[in-house]
N, CA, C and O atoms as a MOPAC input file, in Angstrom:
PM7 MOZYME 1SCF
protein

 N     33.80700 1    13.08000 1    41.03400 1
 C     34.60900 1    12.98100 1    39.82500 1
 C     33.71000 1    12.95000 1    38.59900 1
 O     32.52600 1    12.63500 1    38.71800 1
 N     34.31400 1    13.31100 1    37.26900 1
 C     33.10400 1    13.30300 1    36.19500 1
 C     33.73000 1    12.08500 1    35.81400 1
 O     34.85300 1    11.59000 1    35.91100 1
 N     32.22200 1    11.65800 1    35.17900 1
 C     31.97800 1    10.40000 1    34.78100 1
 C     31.59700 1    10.54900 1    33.23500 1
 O     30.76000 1    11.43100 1    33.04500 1
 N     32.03300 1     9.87100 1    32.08400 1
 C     31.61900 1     9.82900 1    31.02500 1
 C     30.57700 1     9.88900 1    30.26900 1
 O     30.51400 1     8.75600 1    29.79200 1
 N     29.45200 1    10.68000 1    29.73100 1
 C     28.03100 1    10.26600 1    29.44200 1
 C     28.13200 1     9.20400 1    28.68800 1
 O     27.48000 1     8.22300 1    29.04500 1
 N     28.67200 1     9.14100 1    27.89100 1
 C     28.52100 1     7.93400 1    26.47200 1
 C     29.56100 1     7.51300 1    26.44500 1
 O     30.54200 1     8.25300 1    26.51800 1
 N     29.68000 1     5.88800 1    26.30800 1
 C     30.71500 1     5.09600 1    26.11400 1
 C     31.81700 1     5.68600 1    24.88700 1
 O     31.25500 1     6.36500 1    24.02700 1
 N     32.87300 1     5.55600 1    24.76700 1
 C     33.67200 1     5.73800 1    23.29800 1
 C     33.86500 1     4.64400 1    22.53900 1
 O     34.09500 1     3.52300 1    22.99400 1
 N     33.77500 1     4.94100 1    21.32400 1
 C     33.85000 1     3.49000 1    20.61200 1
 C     35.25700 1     3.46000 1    20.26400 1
 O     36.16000 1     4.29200 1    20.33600 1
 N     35.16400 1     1.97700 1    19.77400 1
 C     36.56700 1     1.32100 1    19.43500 1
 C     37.35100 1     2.08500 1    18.62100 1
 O     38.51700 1     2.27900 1    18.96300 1
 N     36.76400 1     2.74300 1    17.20800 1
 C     37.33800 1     3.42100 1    16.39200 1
 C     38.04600 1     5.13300 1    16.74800 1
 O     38.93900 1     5.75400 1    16.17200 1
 N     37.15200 1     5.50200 1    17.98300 1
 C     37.92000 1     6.76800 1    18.77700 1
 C     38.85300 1     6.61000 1    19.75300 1
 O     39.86300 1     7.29700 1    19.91400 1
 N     38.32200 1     5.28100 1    20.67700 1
 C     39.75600 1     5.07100 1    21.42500 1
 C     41.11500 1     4.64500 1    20.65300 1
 O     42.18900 1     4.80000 1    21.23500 1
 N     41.07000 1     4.06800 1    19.24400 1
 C     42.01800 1     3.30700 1    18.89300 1
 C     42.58200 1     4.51600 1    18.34300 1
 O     43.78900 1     4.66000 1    18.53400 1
 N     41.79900 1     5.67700 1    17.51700 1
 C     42.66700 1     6.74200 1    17.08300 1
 C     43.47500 1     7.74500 1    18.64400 1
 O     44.37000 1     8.58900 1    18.67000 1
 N     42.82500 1     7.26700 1    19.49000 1
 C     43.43900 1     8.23000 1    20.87200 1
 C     44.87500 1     7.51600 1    21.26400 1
 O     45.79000 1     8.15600 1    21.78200 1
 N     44.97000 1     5.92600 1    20.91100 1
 C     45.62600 1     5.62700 1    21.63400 1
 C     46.68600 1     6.07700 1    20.39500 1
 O     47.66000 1     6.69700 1    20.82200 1
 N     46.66100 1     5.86100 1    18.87800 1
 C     47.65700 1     6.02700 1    18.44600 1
 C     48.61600 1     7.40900 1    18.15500 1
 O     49.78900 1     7.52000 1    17.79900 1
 N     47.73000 1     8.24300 1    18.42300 1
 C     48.39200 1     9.50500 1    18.85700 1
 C     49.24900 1     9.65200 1    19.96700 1
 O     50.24000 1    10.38000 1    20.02600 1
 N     48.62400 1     8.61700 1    21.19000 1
 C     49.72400 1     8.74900 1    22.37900 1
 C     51.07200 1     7.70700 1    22.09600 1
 O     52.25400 1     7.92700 1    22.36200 1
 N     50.50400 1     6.59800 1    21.51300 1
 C     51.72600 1     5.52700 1    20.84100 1
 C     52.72600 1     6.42700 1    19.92700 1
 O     53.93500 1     6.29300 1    20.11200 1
 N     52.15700 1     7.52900 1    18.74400 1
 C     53.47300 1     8.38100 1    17.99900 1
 C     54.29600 1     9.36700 1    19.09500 1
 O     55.49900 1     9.62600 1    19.10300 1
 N     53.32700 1     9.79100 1    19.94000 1
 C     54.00800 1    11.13900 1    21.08200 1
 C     54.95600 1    10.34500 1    21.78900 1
 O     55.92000 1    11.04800 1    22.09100 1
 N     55.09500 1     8.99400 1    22.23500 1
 C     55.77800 1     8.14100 1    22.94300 1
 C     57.63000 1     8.00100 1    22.11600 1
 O     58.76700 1     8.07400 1    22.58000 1
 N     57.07700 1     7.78400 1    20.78100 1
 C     58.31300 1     7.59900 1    20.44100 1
 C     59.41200 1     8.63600 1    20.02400 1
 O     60.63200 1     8.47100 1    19.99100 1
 N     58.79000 1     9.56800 1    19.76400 1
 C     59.85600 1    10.75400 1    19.83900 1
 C     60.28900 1    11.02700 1    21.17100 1
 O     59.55200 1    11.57500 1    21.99000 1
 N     61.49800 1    10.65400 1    21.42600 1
 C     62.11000 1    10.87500 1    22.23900 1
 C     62.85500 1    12.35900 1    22.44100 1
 O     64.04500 1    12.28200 1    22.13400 1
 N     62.58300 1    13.24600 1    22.73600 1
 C     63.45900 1    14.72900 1    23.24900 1
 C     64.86100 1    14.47600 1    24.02100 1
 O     64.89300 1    14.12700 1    25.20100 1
 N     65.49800 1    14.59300 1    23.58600 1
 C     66.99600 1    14.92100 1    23.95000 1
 C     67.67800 1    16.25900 1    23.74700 1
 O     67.33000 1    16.87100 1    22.73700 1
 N     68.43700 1    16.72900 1    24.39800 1
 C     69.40500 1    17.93600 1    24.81600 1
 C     70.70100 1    17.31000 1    25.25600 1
 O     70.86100 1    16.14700 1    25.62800 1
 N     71.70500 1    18.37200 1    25.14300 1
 C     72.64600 1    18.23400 1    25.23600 1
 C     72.87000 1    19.26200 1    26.55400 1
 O     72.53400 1    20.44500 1    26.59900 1
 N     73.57900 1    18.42200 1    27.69300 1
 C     73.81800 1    18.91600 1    29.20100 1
 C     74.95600 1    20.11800 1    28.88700 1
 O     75.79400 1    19.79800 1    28.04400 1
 N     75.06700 1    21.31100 1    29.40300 1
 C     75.39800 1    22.70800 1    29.30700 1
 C     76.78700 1    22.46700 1    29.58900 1
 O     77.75600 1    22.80400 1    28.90900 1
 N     76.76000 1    21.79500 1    30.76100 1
 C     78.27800 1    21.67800 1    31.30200 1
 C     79.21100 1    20.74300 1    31.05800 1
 O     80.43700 1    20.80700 1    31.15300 1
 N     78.06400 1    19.32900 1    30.53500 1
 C     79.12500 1    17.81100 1    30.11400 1
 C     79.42100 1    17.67000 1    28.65000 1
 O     80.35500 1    17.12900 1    28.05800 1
 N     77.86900 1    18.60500 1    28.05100 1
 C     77.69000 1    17.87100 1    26.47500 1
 C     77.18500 1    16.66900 1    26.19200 1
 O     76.96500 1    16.27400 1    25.04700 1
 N     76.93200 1    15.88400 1    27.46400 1
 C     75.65300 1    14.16000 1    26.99600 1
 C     74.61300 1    14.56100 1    26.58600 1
 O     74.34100 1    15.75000 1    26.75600 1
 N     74.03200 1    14.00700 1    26.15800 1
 C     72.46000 1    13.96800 1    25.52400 1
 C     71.48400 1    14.03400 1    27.06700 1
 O     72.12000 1    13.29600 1    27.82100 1
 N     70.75600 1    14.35500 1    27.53100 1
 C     70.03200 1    13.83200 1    28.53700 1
 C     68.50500 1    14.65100 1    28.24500 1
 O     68.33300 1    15.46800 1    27.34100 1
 N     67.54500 1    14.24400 1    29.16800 1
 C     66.25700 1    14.65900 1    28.41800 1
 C     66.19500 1    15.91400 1    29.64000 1
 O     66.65300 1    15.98300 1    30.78000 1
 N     65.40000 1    16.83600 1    28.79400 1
 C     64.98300 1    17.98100 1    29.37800 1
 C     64.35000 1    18.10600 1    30.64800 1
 O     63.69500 1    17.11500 1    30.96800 1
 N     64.36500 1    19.13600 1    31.53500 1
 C     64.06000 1    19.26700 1    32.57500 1
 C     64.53600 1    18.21700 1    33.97000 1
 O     64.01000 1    18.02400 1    35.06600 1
 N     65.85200 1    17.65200 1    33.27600 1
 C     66.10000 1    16.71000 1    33.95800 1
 C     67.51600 1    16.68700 1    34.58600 1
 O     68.45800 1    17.01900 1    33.86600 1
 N     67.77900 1    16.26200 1    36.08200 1
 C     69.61800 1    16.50000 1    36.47000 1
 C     69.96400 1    15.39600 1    35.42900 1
 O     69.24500 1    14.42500 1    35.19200 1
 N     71.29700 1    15.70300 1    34.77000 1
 C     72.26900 1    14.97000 1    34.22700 1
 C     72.68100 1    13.80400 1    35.20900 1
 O     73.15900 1    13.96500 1    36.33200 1
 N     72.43100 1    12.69000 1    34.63600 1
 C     73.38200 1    11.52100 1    35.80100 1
 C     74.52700 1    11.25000 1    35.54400 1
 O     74.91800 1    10.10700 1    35.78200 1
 N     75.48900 1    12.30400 1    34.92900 1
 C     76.28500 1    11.83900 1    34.76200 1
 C     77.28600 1    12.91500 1    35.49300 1
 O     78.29500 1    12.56800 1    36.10600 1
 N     76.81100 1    14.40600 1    35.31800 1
 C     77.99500 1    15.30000 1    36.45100 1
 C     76.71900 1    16.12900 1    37.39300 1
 O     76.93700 1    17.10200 1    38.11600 1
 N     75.77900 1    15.67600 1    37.24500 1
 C     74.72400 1    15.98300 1    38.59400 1
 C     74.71500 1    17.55000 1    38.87500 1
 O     74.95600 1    18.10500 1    39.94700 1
 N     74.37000 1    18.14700 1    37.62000 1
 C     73.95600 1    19.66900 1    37.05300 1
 C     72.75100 1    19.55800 1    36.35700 1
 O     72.39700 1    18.83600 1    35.42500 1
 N     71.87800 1    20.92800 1    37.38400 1
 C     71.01600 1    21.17200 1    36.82900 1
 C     70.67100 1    22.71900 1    36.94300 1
 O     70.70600 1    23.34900 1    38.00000 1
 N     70.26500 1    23.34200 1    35.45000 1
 C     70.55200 1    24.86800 1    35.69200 1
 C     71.98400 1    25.07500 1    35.60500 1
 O     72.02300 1    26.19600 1    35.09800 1
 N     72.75300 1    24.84200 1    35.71500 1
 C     74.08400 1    25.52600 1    35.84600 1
 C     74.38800 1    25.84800 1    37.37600 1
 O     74.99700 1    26.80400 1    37.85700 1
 N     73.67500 1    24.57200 1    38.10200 1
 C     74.59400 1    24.33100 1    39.33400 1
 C     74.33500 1    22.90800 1    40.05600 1
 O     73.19200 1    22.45100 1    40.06400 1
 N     75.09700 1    22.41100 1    40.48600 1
 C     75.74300 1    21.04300 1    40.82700 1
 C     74.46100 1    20.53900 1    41.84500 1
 O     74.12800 1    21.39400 1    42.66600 1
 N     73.85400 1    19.50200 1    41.87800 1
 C     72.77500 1    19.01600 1    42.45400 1
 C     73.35000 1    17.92500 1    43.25400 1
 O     74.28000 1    17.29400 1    42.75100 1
 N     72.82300 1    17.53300 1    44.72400 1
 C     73.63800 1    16.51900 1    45.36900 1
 C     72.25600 1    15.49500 1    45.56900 1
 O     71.15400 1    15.78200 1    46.03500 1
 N     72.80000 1    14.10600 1    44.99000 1
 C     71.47400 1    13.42600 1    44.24400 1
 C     72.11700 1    12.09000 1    45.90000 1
 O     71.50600 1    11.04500 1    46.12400 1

């Protein structure tokens, strides 16, 4: 596995983490094809268990 040459300092990890802390809060939502709920992308609906435009048995 690779291993890091040089430690990172505080001031680069803290800007790394807050880029992943803003990407976190935007949340992505869509609206399901067949129900109209909000649900997040790439994801079966839990609510009529469609995905693609056909019925998934969960």
């Amino acid at each position: 596995m690779g291993v890091p040459k040089k430690r990172k300092s505080k001031s680069r990890v803290g800007h790394h983490r807050s880029q992943w802390e803003r990407k976190q809060k935007l949340l992505q939502l869509v609206s399901c094809p067949n129900c109209g709920r909000l649900i997040l992308p790439h994801h079966i609906c839990p609510y009529c268990h469609h995905y693609k435009g056909k019925e998934v048995k969960v």
